[in-house]
N, C-alpha and C positions, 0 to 999 in steps of 0.2 A: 713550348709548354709541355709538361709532361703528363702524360692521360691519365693521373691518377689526380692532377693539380686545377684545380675548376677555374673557368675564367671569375673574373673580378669584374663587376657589373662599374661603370663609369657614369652612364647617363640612359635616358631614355626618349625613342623619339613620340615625341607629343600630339604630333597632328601635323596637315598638310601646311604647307606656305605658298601660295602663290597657286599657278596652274600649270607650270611646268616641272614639277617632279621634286620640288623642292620641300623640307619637312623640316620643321622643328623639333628641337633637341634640349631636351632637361640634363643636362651635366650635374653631376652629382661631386663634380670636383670640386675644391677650394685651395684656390681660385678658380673661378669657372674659364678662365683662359688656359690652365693644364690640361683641359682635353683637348685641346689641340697640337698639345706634344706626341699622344698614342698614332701609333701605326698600329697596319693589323687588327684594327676592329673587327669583333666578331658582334653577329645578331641572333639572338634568342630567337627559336622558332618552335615552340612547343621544348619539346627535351634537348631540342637540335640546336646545335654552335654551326652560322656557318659564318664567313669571310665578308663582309661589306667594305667598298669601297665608295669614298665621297671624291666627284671631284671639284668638288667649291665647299667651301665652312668657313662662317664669318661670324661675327660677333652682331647681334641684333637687340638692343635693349638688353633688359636686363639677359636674355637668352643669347641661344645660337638658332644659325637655318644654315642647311647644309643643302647640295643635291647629293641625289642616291646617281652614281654613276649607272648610264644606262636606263635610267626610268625618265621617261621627260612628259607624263603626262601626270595630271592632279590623282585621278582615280586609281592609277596603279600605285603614287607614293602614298595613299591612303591608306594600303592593305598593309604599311610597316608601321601605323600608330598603332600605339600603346609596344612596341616592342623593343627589349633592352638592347644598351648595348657594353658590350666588353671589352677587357683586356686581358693579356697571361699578365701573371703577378709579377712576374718579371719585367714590366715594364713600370710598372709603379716606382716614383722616386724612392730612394733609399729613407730611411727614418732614422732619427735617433734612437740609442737605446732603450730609452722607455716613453717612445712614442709605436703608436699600434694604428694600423687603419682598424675600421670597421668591420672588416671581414675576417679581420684573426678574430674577436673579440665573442662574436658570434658561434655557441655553440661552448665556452667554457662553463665548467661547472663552478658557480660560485659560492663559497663560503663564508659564512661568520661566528666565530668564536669553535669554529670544529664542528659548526653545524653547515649539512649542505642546504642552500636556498631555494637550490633547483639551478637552471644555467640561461645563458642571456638567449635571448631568440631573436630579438634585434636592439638597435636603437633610434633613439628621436632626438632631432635637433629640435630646443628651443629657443636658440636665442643667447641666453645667459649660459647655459652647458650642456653638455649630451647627457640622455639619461638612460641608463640599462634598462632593459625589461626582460624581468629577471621571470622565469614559469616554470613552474615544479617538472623537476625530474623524475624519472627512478630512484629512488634511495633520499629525496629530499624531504624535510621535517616535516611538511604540510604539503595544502596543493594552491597555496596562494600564489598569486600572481606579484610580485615586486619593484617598484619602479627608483629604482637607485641613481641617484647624482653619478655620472663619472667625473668624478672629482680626484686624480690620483694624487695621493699622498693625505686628503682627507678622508675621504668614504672609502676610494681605493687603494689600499697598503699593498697589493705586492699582484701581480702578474705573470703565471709562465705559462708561455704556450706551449714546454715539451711536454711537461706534465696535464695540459688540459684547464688548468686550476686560476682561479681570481678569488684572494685573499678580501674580505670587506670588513670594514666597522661598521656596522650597522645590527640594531636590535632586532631580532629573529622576530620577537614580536610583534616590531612593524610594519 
């Protein structure tokens, strides 16, 4: 990974399992069985990336429970709930051309008809599609906040990450 290139948040672990050191894990993959393709996990600790190692991760209901190598009691894997965890982007399967994770997506400044919207600052899964949340920038029409279908080739017409920019249909006014 190159220290200008930020890891890629995967999943998070949840809370304890068990009393031996064991934690649960929100994978934010799809399918939730790709997190167990990554090596090299890294955990969030305040501003810090460091290196975590599991040595058991299984599949548990709809989740995972992992153990945190080296931690074998409940109390100590306690103090890693709620903390993320990562990958270099580099390890992320390859996509189609006009397929985008999430984390390119974040941070474009988004347009309609040559007006700027403002830029995505995340998004939310519902079910039927992801939907941008679009919040005024610097230099954008208003200071509304926008919640846009990603629907590419209907709401969203065009995409480039060199440029920064997400082309949309959508009525400025709404």
């Amino acid at each position: 990974m190159s220290t200008s290139e930020q890891p890629v948040v995967v999943a998070k672990i949840s809370t304890v399992y068990g009393v031996k050191g064991w934690v649960k894990i929100h994978a934010f993959t799809d399918p939730i069985d790709n997190f167990f393709g990554f090596s090299n996990l890294l955990l969030r600790r305040g501003k810090k990336w460091d290196e975590i190692e599991f040595d058991a991760c299984r599949r548990h209901g709809k989740g995972i429970v992992a153990h945190i190598k080296g931690v074998d009691d409940r109390e100590l894997a306690r103090e890693y709930s709620g903390l993320e965890l990562a990958v270099a982007a580099d390890q992320l399967p390859a996509l189609a051309d006009d397929e985008y994770y999430w984390h390119q997506l974040v941070s474009l400044k988004v347009y309609a008809q040559e007006q700027l919207l403002g830029a995505v600052d995340h998004l939310i899964e519902t079910g039927a599609n992801d939907v941008l949340v679009v919040k005024p920038c610097q230099g954008s029409i208003d200071q509304r906040e926008r919640l846009i279908p990603y629907l590419p080739g209907d709401f969203v017409q065009n995409i480039d990450l060199h440029a920064g920019t997400m082309q949309v249909d959508w009525d400025p006014e709404f």
